[in-house]
C-alpha positions, 0 to 999 in steps of 0.5 A: 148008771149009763150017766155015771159011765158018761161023765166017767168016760168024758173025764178020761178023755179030757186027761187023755187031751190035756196030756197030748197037749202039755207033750205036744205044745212047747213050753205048756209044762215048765222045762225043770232041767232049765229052772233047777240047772245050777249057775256057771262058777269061773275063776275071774280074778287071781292076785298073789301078794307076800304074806308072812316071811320067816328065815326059811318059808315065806308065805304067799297070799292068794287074793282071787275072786269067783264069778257067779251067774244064774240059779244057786250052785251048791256044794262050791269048792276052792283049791290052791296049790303051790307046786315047784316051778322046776320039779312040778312037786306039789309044795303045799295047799289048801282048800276053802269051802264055799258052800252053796253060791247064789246071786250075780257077780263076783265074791273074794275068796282068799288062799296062803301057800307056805313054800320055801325061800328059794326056786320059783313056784307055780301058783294054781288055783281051781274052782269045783262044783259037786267035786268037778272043776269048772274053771282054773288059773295059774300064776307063776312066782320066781325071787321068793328069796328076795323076800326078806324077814322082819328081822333082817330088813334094814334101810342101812346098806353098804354105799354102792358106787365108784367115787364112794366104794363100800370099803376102801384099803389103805397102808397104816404101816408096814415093815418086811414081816408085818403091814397094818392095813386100815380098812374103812367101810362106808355105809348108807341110810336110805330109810326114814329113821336114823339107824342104831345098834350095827357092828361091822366085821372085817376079815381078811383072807389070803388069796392063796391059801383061803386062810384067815389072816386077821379079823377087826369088828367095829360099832357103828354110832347112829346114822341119820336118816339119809346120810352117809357114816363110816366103821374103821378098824385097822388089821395086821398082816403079814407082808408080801401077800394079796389079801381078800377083804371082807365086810360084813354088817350086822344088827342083833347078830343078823347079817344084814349086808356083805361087801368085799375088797382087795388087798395087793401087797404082792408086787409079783401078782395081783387080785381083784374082787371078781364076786358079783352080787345081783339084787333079784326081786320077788315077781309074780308073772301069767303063767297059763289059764287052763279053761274048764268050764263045762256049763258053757256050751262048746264052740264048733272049731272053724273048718281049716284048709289041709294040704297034700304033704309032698306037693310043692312047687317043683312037682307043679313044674314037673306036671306042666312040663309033662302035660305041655309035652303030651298036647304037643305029641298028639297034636 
């Protein structure tokens, strides 16, 4: 019996010593925090391109990738969103679902946003862990409405230069009440296939009273690809009057470019085309990158020198003028 009680009391003291032992050494018992910690996800790369563009809402296509390091990360999560660049409304977003995210590197994870064809938009995206954002960037947008329609895309434009303007005016024939005017419209391919099924419109308004005046449409015959053809078409109008005239160039009843000239047949005053049309492209600039990346540890900031407010060279003079004078009065 005493044997029994022997062995049990050795017993109870080798579990006393091998838990003082696992406490008190480090790394006796694994650190399990360490081992199960879930791996840093960041935001490494975002890229925006145009996706699908229709007559009011465009598409934009978020081509972003996650970087991943370290154990599994469960319960990954992408947001996109669109907001106005102005108004700072939401417009549109989207979530992607990554699940749980394992092994080294980086992976693409794709978004679209739907905005309007107009303003410029800010484009963030953010990565989230259980729910809590770990990492974001930004990306800023502007010339949405450059991007044009499948339907309203074409290679054939009104010439845009001074020895071959996009429409030239000139008088077929005139008398006091009535001058018919012969408008020419010169029209460039710049595409690789020649051109087909285009009518021009013209319009011609009077510059005082924005009236129309007298309107003319013309079909264009196939324009080969790189060359240069003409519409012409003759209007009349009444004499003594300055005249705005307008072309405008369709394709299936879409409007695919607009050019405008001058008419002066009043010889007391005249007018000029002062409308300025300016080609903006679609652009997509760094807008910001908002660093949240909570697994990371903080870096302590750098300890900076501060300054008195108020203390500045004058007051310096005005301390050693009063000093100088003290030294020299107790001397």
């Amino acid at each position: 019996m005493k044997t029994e009680r022997l062995f049990a009391a050795a017993a109870v003291a080798l579990l006393l010593l091998a838990g003082v032992v696992a406490l008190g050494v480090p790394g006796v018992i694994a650190d399990t925090d360490r081992v199960t910690r879930p791996g840093p996800v960041t935001v490494e790369e975002v890229t925006v391109a145009p996706g699908e563009v229709r007559g009011g809402t465009a598409d934009l296509r978020l081509l972003t990738r996650i970087d991943h390091s370290g154990e599994p990360t469960p319960n990954v999560t992408v947001r996109f969103r669109a907001y106005g660049a102005d108004s700072r409304l939401l417009v549109d977003e989207q979530t992607v679902d990554l699940g749980e995210v394992t092994g080294d590197g980086s992976r693409p994870v794709n978004g679209t946003l739907r905005v309007s064809r107009e303003g410029g938009y800010v484009l963030e995206t953010t990565v989230f862990r259980d729910g809590e954002r770990r990492d974001q960037q930004s990306r800023e947008v502007s010339g949405v409405a450059a991007l044009t329609p499948p339907y309203a895309r074409s290679a054939v434009a009104f010439s845009d230069g001074t020895a071959l303007p996009a429409l030239s005016v000139a008088v077929d024939e005139a008398d006091e009440n009535r001058t018919r005017l012969r408008v020419t419209a010169s029209l460039e391919n710049g595409g690789d296939d020649a051109s087909g099924d285009l009518r021009v419109e013209f319009r011609l308004r009077q510059a005082e009273s924005n009236l129309q005046a007298g309107a003319a449409s013309q079909q264009v015959g196939a324009i080969p690809a790189g060359r240069t053809g003409e519409a012409t078409a003759t209007v009349a109008v009444p004499s003594g009057y300055n005249y705005y005239v307008d072309a405008v160039l369709y394709r299936d009843d879409v409007v695919i470019d607009t050019a405008r000239s001058v008419a002066n047949l009043d010889p007391q005053e005249r007018i000029s085309a002062d409308e300025t049309v300016r080609d903006v492209a679609f652009d997509v600039e760094d807008f910001e990158q908002a660093d949240a990346r909570q697994d990371q540890e903080p870096t302590p900031a750098a300890a900076t020198e501060t300054a008195t407010p108020g203390f500045g060279p004058p007051v310096a003079l005005v301390a050693v003028f009063v000093t100088a004078t003290v030294v020299v009065r107790r001397r």
